[in-house]
N, CA and C of each residue as an Amber inpcrd file, in Angstrom:
protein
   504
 -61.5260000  22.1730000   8.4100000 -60.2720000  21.5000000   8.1560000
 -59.5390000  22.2090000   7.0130000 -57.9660000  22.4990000   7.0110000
 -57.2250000  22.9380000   6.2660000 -56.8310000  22.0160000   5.2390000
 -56.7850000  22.1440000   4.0290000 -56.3890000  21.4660000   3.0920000
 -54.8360000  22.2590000   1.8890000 -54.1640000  21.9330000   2.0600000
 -53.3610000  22.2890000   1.1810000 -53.1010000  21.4220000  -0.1760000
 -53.0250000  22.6240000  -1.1590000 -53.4360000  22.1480000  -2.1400000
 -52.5250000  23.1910000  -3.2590000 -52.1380000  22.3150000  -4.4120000
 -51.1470000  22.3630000  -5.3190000 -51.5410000  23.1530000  -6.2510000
 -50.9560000  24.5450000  -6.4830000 -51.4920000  25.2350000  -8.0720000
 -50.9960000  25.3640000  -8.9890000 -50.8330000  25.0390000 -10.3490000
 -49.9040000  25.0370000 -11.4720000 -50.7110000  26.2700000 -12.3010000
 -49.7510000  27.4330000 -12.8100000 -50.3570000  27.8330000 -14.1080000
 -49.4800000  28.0530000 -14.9980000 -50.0650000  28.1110000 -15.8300000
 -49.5430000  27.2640000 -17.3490000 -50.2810000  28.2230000 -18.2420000
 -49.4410000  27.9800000 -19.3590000 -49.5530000  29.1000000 -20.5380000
 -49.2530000  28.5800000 -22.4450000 -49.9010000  29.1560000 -23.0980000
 -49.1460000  28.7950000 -23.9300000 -49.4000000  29.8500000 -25.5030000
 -47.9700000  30.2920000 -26.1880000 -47.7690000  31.5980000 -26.4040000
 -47.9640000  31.3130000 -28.2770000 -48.6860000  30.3210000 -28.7820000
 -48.7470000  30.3120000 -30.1110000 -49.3710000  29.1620000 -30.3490000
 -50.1830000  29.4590000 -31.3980000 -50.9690000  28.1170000 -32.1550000
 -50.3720000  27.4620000 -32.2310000 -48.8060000  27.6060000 -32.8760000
 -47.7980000  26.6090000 -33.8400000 -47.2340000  25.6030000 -32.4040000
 -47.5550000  26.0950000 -31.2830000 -47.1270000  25.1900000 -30.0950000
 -48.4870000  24.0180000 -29.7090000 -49.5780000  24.3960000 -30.0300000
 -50.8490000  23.2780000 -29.9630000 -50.1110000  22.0980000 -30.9310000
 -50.3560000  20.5450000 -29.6120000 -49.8520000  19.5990000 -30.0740000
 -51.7820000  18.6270000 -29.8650000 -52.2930000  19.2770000 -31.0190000
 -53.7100000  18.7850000 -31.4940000 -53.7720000  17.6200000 -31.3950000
 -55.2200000  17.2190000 -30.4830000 -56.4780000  16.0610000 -30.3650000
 -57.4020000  16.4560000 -31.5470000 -57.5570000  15.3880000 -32.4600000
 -58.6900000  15.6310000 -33.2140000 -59.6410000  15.4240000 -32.6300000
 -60.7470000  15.5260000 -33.6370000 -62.5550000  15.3220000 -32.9310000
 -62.4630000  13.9720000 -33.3580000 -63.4110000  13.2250000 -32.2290000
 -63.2000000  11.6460000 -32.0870000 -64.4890000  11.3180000 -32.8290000
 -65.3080000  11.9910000 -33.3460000 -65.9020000  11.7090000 -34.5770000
 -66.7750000  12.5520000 -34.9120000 -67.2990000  12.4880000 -36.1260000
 -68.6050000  13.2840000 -36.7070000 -69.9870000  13.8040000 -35.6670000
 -70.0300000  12.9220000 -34.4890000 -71.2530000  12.9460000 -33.8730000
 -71.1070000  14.0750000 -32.3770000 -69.8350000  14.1540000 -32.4970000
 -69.2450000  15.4810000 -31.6150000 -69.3370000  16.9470000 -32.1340000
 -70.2620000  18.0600000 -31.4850000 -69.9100000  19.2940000 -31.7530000
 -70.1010000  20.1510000 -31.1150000 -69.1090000  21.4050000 -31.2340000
 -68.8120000  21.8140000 -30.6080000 -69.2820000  23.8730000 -30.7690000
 -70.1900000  24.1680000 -29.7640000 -70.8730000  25.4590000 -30.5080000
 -70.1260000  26.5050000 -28.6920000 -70.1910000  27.6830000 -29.7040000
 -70.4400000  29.1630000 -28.8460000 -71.7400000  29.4510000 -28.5150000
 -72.0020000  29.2930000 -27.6050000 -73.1680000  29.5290000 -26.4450000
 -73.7620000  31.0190000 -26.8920000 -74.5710000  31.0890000 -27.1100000
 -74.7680000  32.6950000 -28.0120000 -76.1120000  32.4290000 -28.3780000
 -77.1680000  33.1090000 -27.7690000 -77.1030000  34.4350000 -26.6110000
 -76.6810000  33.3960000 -25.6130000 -76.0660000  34.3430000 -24.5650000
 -75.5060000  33.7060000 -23.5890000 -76.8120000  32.8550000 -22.6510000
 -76.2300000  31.9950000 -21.8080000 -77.6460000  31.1280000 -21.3120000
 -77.1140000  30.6270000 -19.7020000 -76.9890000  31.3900000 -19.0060000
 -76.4400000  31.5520000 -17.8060000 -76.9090000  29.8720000 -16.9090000
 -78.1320000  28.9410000 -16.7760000 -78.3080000  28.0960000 -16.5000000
 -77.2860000  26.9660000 -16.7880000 -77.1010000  26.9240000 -18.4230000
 -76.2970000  26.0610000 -18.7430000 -75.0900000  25.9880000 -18.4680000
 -74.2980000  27.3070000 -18.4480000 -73.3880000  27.7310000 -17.4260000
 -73.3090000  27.0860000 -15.9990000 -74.0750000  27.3450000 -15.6950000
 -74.4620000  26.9470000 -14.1820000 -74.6820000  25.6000000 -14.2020000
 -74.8050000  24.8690000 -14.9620000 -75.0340000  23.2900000 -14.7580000
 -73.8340000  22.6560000 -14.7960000 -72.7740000  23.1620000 -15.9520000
 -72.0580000  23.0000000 -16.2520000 -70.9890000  23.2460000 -14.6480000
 -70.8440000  24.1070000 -13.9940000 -70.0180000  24.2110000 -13.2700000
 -70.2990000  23.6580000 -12.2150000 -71.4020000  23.5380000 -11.7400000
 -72.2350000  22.7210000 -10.3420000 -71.6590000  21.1770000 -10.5160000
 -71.9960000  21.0310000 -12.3210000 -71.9670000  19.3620000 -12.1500000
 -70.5080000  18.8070000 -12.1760000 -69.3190000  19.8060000 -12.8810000
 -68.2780000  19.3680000 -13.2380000 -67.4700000  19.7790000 -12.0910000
 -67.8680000  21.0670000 -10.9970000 -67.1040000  21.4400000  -9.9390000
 -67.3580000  20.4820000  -8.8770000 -68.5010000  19.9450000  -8.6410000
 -69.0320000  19.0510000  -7.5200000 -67.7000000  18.5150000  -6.5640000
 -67.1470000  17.5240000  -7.6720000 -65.9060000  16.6440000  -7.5530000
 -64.5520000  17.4460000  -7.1690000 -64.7690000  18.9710000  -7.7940000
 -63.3930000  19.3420000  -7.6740000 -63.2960000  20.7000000  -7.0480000
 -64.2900000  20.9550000  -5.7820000 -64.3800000  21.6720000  -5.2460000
 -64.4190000  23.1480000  -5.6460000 -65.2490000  23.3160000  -6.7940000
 -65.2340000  24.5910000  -7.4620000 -66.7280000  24.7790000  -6.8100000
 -66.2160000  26.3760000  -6.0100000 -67.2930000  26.6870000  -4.5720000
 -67.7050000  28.3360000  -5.1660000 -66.8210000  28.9870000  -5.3340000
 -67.0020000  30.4690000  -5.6410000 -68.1610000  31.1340000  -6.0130000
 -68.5040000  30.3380000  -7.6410000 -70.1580000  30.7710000  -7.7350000
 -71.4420000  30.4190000  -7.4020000 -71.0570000  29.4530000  -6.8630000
 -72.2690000  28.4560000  -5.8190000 -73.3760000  29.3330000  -5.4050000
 -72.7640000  30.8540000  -4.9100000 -73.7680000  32.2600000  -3.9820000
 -73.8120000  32.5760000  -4.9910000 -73.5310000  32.6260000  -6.2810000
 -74.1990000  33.5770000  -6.8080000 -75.5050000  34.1500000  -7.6760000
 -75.9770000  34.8220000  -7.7990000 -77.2800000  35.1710000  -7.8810000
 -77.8030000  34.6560000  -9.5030000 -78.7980000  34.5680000  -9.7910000
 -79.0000000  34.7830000 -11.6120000 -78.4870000  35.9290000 -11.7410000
 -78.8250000  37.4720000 -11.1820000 -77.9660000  38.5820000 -11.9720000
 -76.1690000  38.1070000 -11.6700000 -76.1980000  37.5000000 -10.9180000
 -74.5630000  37.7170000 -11.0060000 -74.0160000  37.0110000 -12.3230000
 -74.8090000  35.8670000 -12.2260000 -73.9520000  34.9150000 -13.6090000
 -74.7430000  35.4990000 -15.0210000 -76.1350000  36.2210000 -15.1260000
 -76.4300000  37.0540000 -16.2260000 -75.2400000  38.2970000 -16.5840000
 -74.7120000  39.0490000 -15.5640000 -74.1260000  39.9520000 -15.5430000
 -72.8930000  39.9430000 -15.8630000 -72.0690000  37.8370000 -15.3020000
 -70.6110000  37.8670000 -15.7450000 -70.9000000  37.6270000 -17.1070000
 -72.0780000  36.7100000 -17.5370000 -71.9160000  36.2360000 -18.8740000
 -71.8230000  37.2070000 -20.2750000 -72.7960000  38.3150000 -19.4110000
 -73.0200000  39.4570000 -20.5990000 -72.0520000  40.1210000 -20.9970000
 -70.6200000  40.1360000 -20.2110000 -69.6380000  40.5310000 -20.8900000
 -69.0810000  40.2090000 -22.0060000 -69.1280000  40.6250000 -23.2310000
 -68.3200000  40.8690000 -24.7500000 -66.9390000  39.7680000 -24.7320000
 -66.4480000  39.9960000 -23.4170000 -64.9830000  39.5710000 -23.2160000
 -65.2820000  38.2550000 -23.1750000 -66.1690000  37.5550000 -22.8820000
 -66.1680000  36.1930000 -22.0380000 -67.1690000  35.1400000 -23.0370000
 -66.6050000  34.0980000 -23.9580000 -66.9190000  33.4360000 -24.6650000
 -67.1290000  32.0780000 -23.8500000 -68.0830000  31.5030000 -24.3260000
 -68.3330000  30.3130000 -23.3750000 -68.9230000  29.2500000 -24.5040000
 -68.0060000  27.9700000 -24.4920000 -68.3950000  26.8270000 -25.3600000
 -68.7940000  25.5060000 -25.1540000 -69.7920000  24.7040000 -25.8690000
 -70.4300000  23.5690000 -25.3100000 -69.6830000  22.5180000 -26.2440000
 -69.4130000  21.4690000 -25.5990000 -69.0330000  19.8930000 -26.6910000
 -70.4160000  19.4170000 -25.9830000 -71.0290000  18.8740000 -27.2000000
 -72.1980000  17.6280000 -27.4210000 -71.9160000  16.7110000 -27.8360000
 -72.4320000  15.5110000 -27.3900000 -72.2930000  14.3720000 -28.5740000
 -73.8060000  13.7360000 -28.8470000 -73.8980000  14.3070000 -29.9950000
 -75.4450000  13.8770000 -30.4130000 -76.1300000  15.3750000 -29.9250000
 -76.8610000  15.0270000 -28.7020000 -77.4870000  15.9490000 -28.5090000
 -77.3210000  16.2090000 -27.0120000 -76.4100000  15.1670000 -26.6020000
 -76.4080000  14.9340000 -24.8560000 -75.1050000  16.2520000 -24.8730000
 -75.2770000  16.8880000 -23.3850000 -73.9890000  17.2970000 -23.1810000
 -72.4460000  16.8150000 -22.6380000 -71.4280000  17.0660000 -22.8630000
 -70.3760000  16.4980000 -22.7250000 -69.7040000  17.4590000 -21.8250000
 -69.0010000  18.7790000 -21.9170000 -68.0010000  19.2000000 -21.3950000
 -68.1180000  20.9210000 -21.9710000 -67.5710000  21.7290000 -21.3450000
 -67.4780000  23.2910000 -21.8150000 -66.4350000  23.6350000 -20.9860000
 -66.2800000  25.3740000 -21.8030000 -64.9130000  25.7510000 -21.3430000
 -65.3940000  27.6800000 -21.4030000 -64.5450000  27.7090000 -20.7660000
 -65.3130000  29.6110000 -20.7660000 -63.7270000  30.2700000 -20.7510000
 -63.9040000  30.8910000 -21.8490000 -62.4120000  31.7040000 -22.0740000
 -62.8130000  33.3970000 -21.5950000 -61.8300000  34.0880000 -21.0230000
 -61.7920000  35.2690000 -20.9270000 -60.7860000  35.9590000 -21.7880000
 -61.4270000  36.8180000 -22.7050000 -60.6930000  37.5430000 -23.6590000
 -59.9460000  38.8280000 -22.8710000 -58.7410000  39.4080000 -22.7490000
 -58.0330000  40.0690000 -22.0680000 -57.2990000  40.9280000 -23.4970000
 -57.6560000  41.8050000 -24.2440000 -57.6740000  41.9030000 -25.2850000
 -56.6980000  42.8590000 -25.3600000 -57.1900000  43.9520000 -24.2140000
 -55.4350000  45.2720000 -23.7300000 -54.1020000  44.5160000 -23.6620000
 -54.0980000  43.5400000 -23.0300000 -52.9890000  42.9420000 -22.5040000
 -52.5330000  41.8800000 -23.4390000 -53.6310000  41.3560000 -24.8960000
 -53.3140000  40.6030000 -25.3790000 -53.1000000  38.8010000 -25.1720000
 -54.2510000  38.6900000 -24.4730000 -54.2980000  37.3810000 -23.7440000
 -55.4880000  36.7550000 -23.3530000 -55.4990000  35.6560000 -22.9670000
 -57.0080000  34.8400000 -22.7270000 -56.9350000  34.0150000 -21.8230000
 -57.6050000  34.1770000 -21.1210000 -57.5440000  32.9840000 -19.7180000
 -58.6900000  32.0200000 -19.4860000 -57.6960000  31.1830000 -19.4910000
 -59.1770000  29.6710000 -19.8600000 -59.9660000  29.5090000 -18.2250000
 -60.1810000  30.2520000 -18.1740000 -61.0810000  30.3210000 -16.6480000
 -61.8630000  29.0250000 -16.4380000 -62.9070000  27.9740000 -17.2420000
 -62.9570000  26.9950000 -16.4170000 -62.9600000  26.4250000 -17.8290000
 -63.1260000  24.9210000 -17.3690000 -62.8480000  24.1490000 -18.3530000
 -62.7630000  22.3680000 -17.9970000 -64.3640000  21.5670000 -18.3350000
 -64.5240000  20.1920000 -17.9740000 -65.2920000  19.6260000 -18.5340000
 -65.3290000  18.4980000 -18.4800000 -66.5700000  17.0190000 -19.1440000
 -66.7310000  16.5370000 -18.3260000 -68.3410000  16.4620000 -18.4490000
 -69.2870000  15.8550000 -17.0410000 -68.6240000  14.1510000 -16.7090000
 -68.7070000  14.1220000 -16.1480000 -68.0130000  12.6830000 -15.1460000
 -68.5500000  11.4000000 -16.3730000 -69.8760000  11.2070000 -16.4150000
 -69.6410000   9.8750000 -17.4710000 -69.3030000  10.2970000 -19.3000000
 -68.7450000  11.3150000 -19.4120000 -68.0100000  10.9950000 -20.2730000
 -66.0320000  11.3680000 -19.8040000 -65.9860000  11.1930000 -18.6120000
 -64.4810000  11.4270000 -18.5900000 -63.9510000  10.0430000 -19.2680000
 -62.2530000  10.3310000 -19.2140000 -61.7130000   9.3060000 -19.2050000
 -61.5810000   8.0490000 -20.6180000 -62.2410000   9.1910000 -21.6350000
 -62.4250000   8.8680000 -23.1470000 -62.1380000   9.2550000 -23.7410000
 -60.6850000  10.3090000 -23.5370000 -59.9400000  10.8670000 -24.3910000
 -60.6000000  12.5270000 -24.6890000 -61.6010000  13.0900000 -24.5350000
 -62.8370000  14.1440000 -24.9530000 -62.0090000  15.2050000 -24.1450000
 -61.4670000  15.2830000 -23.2600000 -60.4480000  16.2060000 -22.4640000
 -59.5330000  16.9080000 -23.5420000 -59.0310000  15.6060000 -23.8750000
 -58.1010000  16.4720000 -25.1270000 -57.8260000  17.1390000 -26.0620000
 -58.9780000  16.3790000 -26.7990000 -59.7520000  17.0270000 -27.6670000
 -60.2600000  18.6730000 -27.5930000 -61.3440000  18.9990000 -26.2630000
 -61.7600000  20.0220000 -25.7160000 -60.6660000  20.9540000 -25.8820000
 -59.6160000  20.3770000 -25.2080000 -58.4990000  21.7310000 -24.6100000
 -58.2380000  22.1410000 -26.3930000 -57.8000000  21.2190000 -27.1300000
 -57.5540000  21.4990000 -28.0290000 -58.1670000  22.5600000 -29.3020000
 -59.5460000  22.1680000 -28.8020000 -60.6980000  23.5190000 -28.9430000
 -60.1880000  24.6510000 -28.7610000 -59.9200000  24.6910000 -27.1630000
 -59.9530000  25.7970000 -26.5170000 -58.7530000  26.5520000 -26.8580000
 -58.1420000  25.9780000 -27.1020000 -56.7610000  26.8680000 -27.3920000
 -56.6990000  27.2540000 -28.9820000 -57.4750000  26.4100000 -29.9320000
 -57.9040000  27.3300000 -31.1590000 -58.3840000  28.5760000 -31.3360000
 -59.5640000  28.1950000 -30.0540000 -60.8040000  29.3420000 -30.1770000
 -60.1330000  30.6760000 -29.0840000 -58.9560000  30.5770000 -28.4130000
 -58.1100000  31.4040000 -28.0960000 -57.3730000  32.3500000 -28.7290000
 -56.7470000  31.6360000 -29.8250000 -55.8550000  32.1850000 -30.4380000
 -56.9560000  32.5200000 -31.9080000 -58.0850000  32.4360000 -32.0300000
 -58.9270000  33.4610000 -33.1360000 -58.8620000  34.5630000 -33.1990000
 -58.6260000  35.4420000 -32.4070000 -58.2460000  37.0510000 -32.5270000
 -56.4150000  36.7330000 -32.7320000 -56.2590000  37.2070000 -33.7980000
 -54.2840000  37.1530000 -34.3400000 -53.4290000  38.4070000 -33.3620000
 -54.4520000  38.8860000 -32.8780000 -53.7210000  39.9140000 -31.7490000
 -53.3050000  38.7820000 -30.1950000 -53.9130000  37.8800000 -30.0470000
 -53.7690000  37.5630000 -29.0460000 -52.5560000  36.7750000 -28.7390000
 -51.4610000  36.7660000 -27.7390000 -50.1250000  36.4070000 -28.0150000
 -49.9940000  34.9980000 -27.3250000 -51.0580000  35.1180000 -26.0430000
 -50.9410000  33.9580000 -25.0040000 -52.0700000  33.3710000 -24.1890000
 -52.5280000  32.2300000 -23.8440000 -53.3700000  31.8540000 -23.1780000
 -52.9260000  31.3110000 -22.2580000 -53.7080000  30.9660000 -20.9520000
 -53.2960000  31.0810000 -19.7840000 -54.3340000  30.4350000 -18.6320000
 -53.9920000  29.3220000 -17.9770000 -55.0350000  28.8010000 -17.1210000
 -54.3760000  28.3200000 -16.0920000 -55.0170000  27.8120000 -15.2560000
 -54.0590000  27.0210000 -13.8130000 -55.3580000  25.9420000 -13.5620000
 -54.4690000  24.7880000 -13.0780000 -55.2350000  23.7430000 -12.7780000
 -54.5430000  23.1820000 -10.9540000 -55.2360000  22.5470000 -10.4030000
 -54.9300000  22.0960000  -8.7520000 -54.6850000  20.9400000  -8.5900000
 -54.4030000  20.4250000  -7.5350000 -54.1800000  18.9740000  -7.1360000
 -56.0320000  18.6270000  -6.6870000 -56.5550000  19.7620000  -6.7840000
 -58.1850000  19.0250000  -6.2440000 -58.6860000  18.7220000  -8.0760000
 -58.2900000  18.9590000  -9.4140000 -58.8200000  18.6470000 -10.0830000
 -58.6920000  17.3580000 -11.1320000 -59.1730000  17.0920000 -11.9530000
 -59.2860000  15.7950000 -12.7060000 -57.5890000  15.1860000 -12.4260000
 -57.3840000  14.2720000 -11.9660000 -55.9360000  13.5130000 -12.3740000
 -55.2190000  13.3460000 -13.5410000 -56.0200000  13.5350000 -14.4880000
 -55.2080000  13.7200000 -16.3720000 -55.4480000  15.0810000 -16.3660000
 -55.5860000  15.6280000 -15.0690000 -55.6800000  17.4420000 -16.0770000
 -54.8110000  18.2840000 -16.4680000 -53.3400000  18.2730000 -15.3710000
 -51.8880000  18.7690000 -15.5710000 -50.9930000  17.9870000 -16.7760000
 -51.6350000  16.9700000 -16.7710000 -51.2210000  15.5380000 -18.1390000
 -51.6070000  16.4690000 -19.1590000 -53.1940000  16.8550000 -19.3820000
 -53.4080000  17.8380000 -20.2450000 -52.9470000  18.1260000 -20.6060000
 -53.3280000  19.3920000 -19.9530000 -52.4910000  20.8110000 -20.5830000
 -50.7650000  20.8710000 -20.8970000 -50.2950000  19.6900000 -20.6310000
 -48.8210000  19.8660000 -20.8740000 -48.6470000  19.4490000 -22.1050000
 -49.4970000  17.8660000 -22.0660000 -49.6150000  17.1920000 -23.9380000
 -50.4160000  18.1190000 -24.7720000 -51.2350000  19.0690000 -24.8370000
 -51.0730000  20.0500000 -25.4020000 -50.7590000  20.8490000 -25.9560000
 -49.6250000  21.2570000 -24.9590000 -48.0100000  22.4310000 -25.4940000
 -47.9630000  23.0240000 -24.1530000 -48.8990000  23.5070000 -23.4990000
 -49.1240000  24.0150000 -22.5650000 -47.5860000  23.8130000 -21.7410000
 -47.3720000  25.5610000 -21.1870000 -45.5240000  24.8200000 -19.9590000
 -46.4540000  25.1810000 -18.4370000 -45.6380000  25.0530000 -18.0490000
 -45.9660000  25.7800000 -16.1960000 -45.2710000  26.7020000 -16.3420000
 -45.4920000  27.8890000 -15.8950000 -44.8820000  29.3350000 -15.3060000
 -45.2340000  29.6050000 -14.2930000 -45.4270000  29.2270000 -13.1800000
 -45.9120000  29.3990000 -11.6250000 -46.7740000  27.8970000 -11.1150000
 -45.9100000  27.8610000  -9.9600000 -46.5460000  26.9250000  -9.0100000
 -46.7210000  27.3580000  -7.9860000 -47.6980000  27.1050000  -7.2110000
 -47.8400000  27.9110000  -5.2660000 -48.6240000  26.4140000  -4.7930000
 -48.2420000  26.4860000  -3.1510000 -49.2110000  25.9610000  -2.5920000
 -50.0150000  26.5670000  -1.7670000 -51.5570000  26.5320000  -1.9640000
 -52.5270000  27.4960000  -1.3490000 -53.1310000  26.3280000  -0.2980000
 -53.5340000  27.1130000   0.9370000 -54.3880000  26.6650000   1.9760000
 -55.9760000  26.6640000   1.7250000 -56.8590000  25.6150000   1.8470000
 -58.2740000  26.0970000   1.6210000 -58.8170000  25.2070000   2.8690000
């Protein structure tokens, strides 16, 4: 069955445009995955794609996700609360071109819907703009993903610069 389905991507070209979620308390934190740990990766996207039809790396091998992770370019971050996991986000550093693309980015299902979304992005677009070379970050979200997720990234700062509708 054909499904058509809505793509927004969205950008956003300066810190001074992040319209910041604080951390919703002391018992939240938030680390760089280092050495990289390709499972957790993988849990992370199995459990948070389930719902939103994120299929791509499903085939892929341990060397494949050892091999994307080991790239220099590709920073990958965990929110905890306590000690449980919450949500991660995996930025791609694009460093020639001066840019970062928030390639995925979610909180496992029982903590959605508690504000921790916002917060996260708000992470993410810090830990973007840490290299002062970098001018813009850059992600796209679908009509198959979270229902506050285009809400997101817009209360954010985040604009749209391209919409398509793709067939899957």
């Amino acid at each position: 069955m054909i499904k058509e389905v809505k793509r927004n991507y969205l950008e956003i070209n300066s810190l001074k445009d992040l319209k910041e979620t604080f951390k919703p308390s002391e018992d939240f934190s938030l680390s760089l995955i280092k050495p990289i740990d390709f499972q957790l990766n993988k849990f992370f996207y199995k459990n948070i794609g389930k719902k939103h039809q994120w299929v791509d790396r499903l085939i892929w091998s341990e060397e494949n996700w050892i091999s994307h992770l080991s790239n220099e370019n590709i920073k990958v971050y965990v929110l905890k609360y306590n000690n449980d996991l919450v949500g991660y986000f995996e930025l791609i550093f694009h460093l020639k071109i001066y840019e970062v693309e928030l390639a995925y980015f979610g909180i496992l299902e029982e903590y959605q819907n508690k504000k921790l979304g916002s917060y996260l992005l708000s992470e993410a677009i810090k830990k973007s703009f840490i290299n002062d070379r970098v001018k813009r970050l850059w992600a796209h979200t679908c009509s198959l993903d979270h229902k506050h997720a285009l809400s997101n990234y817009m209360a954010r700062g985040m604009k749209i610069f391209k919409t398509e509708i793709i067939n899957i």
